[in-house]
C-alpha positions in Angstrom: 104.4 128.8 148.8 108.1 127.1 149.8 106.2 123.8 149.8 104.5 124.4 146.4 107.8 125.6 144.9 109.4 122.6 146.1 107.0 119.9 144.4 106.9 121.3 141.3 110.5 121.3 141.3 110.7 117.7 141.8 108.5 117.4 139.1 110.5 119.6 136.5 112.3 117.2 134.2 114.7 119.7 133.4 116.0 119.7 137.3 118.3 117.0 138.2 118.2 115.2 141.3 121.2 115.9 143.8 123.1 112.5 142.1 123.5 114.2 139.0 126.9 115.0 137.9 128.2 118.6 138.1 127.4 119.6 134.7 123.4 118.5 134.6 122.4 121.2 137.2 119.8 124.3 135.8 121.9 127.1 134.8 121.7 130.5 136.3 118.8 131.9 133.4 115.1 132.3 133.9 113.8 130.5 131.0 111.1 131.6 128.6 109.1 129.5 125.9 106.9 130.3 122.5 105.5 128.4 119.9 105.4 129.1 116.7 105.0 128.3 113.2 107.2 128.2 110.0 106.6 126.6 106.5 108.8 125.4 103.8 107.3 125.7 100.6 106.7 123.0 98.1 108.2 119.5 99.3 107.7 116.3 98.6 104.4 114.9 100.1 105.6 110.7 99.0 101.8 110.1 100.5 100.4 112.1 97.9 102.9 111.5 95.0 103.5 115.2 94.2 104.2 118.4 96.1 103.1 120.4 99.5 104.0 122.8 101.7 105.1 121.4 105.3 104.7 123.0 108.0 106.4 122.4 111.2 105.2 123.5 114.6 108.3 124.5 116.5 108.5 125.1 120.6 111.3 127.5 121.6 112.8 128.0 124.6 115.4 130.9 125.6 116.6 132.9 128.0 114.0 135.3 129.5 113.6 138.7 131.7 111.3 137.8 133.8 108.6 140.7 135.2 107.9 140.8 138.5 105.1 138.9 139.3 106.2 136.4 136.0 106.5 132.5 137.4 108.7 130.3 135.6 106.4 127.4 135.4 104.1 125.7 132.4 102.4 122.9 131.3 102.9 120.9 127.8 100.2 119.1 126.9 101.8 116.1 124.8 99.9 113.2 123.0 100.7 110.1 124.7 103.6 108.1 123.3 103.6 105.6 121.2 102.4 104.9 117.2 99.0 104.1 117.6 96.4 105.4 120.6 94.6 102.6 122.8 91.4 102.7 123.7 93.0 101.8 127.9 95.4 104.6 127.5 94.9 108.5 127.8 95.1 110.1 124.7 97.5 112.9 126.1 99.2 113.5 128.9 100.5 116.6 130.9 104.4 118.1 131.3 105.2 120.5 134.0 107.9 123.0 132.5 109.9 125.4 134.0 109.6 128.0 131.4 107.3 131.1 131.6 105.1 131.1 128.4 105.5 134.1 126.2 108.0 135.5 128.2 110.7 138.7 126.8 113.5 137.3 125.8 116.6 138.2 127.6 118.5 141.1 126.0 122.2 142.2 126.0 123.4 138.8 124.3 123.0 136.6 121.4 123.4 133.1 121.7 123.4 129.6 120.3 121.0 127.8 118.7 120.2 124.1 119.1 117.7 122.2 116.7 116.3 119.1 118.7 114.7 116.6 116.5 112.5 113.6 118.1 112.3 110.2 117.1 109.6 108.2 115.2 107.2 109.0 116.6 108.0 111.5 119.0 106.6 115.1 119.8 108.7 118.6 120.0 107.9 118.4 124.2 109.7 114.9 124.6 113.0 115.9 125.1 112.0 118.8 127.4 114.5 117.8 130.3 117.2 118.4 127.9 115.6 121.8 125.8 114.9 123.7 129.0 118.4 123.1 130.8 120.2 124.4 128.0 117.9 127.3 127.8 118.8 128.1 131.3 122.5 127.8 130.7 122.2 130.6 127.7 121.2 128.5 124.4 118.0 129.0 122.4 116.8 125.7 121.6 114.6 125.3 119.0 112.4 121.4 119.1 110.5 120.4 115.9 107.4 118.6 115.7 108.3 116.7 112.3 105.4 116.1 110.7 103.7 113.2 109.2 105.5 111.5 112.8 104.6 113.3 116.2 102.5 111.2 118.1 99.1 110.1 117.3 99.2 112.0 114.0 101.8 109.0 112.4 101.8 108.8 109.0 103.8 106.2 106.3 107.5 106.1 107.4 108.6 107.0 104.1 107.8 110.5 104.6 109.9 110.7 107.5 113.4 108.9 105.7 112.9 111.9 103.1 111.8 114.9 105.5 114.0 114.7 108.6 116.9 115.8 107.7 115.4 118.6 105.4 112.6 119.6 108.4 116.3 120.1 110.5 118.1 122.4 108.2 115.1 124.6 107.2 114.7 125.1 110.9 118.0 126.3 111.0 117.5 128.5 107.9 113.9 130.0 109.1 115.2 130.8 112.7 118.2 132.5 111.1 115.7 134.8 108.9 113.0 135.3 111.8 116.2 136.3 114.0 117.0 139.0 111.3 113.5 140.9 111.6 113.4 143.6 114.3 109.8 142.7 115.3 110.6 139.2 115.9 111.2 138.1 119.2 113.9 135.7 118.5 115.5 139.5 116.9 119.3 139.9 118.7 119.2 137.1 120.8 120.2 134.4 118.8 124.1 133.7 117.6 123.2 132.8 113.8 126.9 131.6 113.2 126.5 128.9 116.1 124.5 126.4 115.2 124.1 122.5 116.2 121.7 119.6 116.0 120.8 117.4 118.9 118.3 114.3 117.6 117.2 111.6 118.7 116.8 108.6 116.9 115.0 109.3 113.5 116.6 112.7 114.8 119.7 111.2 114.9 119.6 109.9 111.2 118.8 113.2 110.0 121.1 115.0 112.0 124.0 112.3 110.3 122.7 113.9 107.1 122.3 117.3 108.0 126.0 116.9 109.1 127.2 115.6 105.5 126.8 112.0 105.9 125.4 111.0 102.1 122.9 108.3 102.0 123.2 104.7 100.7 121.6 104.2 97.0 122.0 101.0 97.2 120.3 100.9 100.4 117.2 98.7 100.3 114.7 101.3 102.4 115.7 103.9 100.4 116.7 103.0 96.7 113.1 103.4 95.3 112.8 107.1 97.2 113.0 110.4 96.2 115.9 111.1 99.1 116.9 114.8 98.8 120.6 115.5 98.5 121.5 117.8 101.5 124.9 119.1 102.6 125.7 121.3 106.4 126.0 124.9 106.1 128.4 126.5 107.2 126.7 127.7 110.5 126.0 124.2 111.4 129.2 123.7 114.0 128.3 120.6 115.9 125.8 117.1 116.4 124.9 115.5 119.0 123.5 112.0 117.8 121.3 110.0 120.6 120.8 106.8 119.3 120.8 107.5 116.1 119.0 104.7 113.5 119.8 104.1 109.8 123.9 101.9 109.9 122.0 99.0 111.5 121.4 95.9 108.8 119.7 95.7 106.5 119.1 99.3 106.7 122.4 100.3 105.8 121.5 104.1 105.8 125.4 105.1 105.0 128.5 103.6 103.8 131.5 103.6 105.6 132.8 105.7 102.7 129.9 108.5 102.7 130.9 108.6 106.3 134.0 109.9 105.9 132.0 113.2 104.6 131.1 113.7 108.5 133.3 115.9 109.8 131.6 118.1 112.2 132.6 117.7 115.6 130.0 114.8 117.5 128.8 113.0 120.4 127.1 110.0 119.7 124.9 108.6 122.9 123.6 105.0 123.0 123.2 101.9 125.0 124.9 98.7 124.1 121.7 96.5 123.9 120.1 98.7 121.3 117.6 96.7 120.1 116.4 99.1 117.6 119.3 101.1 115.8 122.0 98.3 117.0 125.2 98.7 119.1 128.1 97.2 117.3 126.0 97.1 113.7 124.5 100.5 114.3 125.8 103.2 116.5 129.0 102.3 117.2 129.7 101.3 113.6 128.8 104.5 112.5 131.2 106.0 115.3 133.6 104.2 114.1 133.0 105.0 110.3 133.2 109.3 111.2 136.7 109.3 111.0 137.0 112.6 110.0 135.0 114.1 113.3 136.3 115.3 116.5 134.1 112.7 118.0 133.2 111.1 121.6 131.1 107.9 122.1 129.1 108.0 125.0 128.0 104.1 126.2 124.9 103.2 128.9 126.0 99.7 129.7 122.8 97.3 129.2 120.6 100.3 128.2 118.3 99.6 124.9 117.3 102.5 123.1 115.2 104.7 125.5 118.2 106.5 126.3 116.9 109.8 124.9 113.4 111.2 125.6 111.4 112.2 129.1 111.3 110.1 131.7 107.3 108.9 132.0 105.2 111.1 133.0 104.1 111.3 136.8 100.4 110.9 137.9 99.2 108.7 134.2 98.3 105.5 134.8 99.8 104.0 131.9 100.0 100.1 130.8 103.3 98.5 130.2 103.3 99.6 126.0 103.1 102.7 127.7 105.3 102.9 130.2 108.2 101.3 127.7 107.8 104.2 125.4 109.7 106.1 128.3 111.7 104.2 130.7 114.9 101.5 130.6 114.6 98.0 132.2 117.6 98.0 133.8 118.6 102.0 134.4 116.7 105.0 136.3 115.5 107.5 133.4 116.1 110.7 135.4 120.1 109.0 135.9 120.4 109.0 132.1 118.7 112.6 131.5 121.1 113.4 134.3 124.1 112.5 132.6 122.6 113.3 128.7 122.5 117.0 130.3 125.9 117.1 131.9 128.1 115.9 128.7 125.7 117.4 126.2 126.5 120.7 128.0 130.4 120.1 128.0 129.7 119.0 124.4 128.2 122.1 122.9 129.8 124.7 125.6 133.0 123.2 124.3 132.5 123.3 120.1 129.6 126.3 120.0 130.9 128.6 123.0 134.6 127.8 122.5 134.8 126.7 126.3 138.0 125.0 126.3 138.1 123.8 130.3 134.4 121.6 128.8 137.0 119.2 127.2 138.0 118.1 130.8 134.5 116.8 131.5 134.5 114.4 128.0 137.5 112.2 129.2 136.7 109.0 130.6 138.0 109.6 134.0 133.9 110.9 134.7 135.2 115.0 135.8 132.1 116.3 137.5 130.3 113.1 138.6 129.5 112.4 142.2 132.0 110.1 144.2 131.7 106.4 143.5 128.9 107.7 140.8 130.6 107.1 137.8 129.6 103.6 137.1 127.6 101.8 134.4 128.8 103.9 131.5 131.7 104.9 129.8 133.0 107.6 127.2 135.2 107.8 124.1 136.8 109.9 122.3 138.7 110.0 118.8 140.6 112.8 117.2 140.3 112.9 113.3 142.3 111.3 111.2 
């Protein structure tokens, strides 16, 4: 049974390896995980020129009381990544999860939420390394599959420019509510007034709206849309933007001047050879732009922009398409899901759990990472203006 326990350990994306800085390591909570359902009424469907309901299927994890014979241990079942299935590639593949399906919540304490939004495409499983670590270190964390762009159920990309940011703060509205009802079981353990985003990508450019960042009209993508105006609500206390697309030309998502509307506290995450939102055009611009966040840049040096989901997935035999929908050319995934899970925890343990000692661990000296470890990336951070 030791053995057993120790292999699916190694296999548990949400684990670190023992070169992972202080701050990545699985917290001291047996994690639990649901799925459910919620539906926002009457949206735009831009596929269908009128209006829908949309309906998100959300994965929740939390922290959980564990009965006695309960393992923590589960299997996601993901479609495999990329836009468009191959006929040489599995159509889904399989995610070991250290989470116990269906599992009672943990009572005695309410605490944060954290919306995680995927990328185009992406699926509400792909950033599990990340969701289940902060479950386990007393979060709930709440991942959307955004519809019309989870894998191999893609749809046009203009559905996606209008939804994302709208799919993030119903989330956060819905979960609120749910939390509210005593039969629920998100009821009492969730901190309603604590609230951030974490998305990736196309989850980044929603979360930069979500946070108050006002779209472009003059932007060329999305002049000739229906783009909704949305502003953060007042629970919404923090972002966490992984290589978030949209400033890159000619996109041109935001002006420097709408920018100046961000002003929730933010870590931005990307790798300076970003070959899909951009580095100096794109992340870092906008970085620079959000002069009115308490913000921190974090850089992978020669990373590109798979700096945010799973590492691939073990025992797929997948082709190099494939295999480039998860890894980096030059860095080891599990170093960066390391290192995403030891500054995105001083990040939100800092700004949603008022942990001031967390601020050590965001200045560039590298606090918490193993000796001579700290190399390859580094980390700034502004003040507002």
């Amino acid at each position: 049974m030791l053995v057993l326990a120790l292999l699916l350990q190694a296999q548990y994306f949400s684990v670190p390896q023992v070169d992972a800085p202080e701050l990545a390591r699985f917290g001291s909570h047996d994690v639990g995980v649901r799925t459910i359902e919620i539906t926002n009424p009457q949206q735009v469907d831009i596929l269908k020129s009128g209006l829908a309901d949309r309906t998100l299927k959300i994965e929740i994890w939390y922290p959980a009381q564990l009965k006695a014979n309960e393992q923590a241990h589960t299997v996601y079942v993901s479609p495999m990544a990329g836009r468009v299935p191959r006929p040489d590639s599995p159509k889904t593949f399989e995610i070991p999860g250290k989470a116990a399906r269906d599992a009672e919540p943990k009572q005695g304490a309410a605490y944060p939420l954290v919306v995680v939004s995927h990328g185009y495409p992406g699926s509400r499983t792909f950033l599990s390394y990340l969701t289940e670590n902060l479950a386990s270190k007393g979060y709930v964390v709440a991942a959307i599959d955004h519809t019309d762009s989870v894998f191999g159920e893609v749809r046009g990309f203009q559905s996606t420019l209008i939804h994302r940011a709208p799919d993030q703060l119903f989330t956060i509205q819905e979960l609120a509510r749910l939390s509210k009802q005593g039969d629920h079981f998100l009821n009492k353990i969730v901190d309603t007034d604590k609230v951030a985003i974490v998305g990736y990508s196309m989850g980044g450019y929603g979360a930069m709206a979500s946070g108050g960042a006002s779209y472009n009209a003059a932007s060329g993508m999305l002049k000739q849309l229906p783009m909704p105006k949305v502003s953060p609500p007042a629970n919404l206390k923090a972002i966490v933007a992984i290589a978030p697309w949209g400033a890159q030309p000619p996109v041109e998502a935001w002006e420097a001047e709408a920018v100046k509307n961000f002003k929730l506290p933010s870590l931005f995450i990307v790798g300076d050879n970003d070959d899909v939102s951009g580095y100096e055009k794109g992340v870092k611009k906008l970085y620079n732009w959000a002069i009115n966040s308490d913000r921190c840049l974090l850089t992978y040096q020669n990373a590109r922009h798979n700096v945010g989901g799973n590492p691939a997935p073990a025992n797929v035999s997948l082709d190099f398409q494939g295999r480039e929908s998860f890894e980096e050319p030059v860095w080891r995934k599990d170093r960066i899901t390391a290192i995403n899970q030891h500054y995105i925890t001083a990040f939100l343990d800092l700004n949603l759990k008022s942990d001031a000692a967390k601020a050590e661990y965001l200045k560039p000296e590298g606090k918490g990472f193993q000796r001579r470890w700290f190399l390859g990336l580094n980390i700034d951070c502004q003040k507002p203006n």
